[in-house]
C-alpha positions in Angstrom: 185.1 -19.1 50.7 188.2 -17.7 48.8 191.3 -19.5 48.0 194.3 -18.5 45.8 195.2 -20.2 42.5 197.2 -19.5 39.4 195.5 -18.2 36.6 196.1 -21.2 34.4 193.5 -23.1 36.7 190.8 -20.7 36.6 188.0 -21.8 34.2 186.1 -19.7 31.4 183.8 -16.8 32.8 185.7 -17.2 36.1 186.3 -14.1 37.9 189.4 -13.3 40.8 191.6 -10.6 41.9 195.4 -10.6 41.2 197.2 -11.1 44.6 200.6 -12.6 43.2 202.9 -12.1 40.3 205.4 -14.4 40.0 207.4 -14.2 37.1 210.4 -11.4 36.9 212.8 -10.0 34.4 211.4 -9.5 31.1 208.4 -11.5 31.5 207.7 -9.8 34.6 207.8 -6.4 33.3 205.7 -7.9 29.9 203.0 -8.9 32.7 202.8 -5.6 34.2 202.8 -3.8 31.3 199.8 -5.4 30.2 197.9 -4.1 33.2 198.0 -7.3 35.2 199.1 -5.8 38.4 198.5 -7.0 42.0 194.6 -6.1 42.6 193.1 -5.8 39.8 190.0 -8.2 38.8 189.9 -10.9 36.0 187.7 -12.6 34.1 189.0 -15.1 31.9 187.0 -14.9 28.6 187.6 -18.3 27.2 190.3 -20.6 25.9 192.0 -21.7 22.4 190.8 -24.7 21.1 193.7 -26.8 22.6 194.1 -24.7 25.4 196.7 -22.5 25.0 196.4 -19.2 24.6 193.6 -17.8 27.3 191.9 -15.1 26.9 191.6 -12.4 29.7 189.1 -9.6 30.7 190.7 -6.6 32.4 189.3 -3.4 33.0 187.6 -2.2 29.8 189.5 -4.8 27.1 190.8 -8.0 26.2 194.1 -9.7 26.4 195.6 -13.1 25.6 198.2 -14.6 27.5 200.3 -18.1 27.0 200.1 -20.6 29.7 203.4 -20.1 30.7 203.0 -16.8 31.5 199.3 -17.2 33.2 200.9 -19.7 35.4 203.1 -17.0 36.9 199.6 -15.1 38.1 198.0 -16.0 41.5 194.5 -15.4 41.7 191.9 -14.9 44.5 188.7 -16.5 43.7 185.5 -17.5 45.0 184.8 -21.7 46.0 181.7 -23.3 46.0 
C-alpha cells in the first residue's frame, strides 16, 4: 500500500517518490534547484544528532535539507 507523507516524517533508509512541492518563492526555487522535483525517488540517508538537518539521497549524490524545508516535500511511500 502507498500513502503520501512529507518528507520530514520519512524515517532513515526510507525510500519514496516526490509527488508534491509545497513551498514557493525563494524557497521553492532553492528546492528545485537542488533536484528535488516532482518524480524523482528519495532515500533519506540519516539524520543530525538532534534531528535537524536530514540527509537525502537523489540520483547519484547527497544533499542536506532543514526541516523546514523537508516539510514542504510530499512523498509517496510504501506501508506495511
Amino acid at each position: 500500500m502507498k500513502k503520501i507523507i512529507n518528507m520530514r516524517q520519512m524515517s532513515d533508509n526510507q525510500k519514496g517518490i516526490i509527488k508534491k512541492i509545497s513551498a514557493t518563492g525563494e524557497m521553492g526555487r532553492r528546492i528545485r534547484e537542488m533536484g528535488l522535483v516532482t518524480d524523482n525517488e528519495i532515500q533519506i540517508q540519516g539524520r543530525a544528532p538532534l534531528k535537524d538537518p536530514v540527509a537525502v539521497k537523489i540520483k547519484d549524490y547527497v544533499l542536506t535539507l532543514r526541516n523546514d524545508e523537508a516539510s514542504h516535500i510530499m512523498v509517496e511511500v510504501e506501508t506495511g
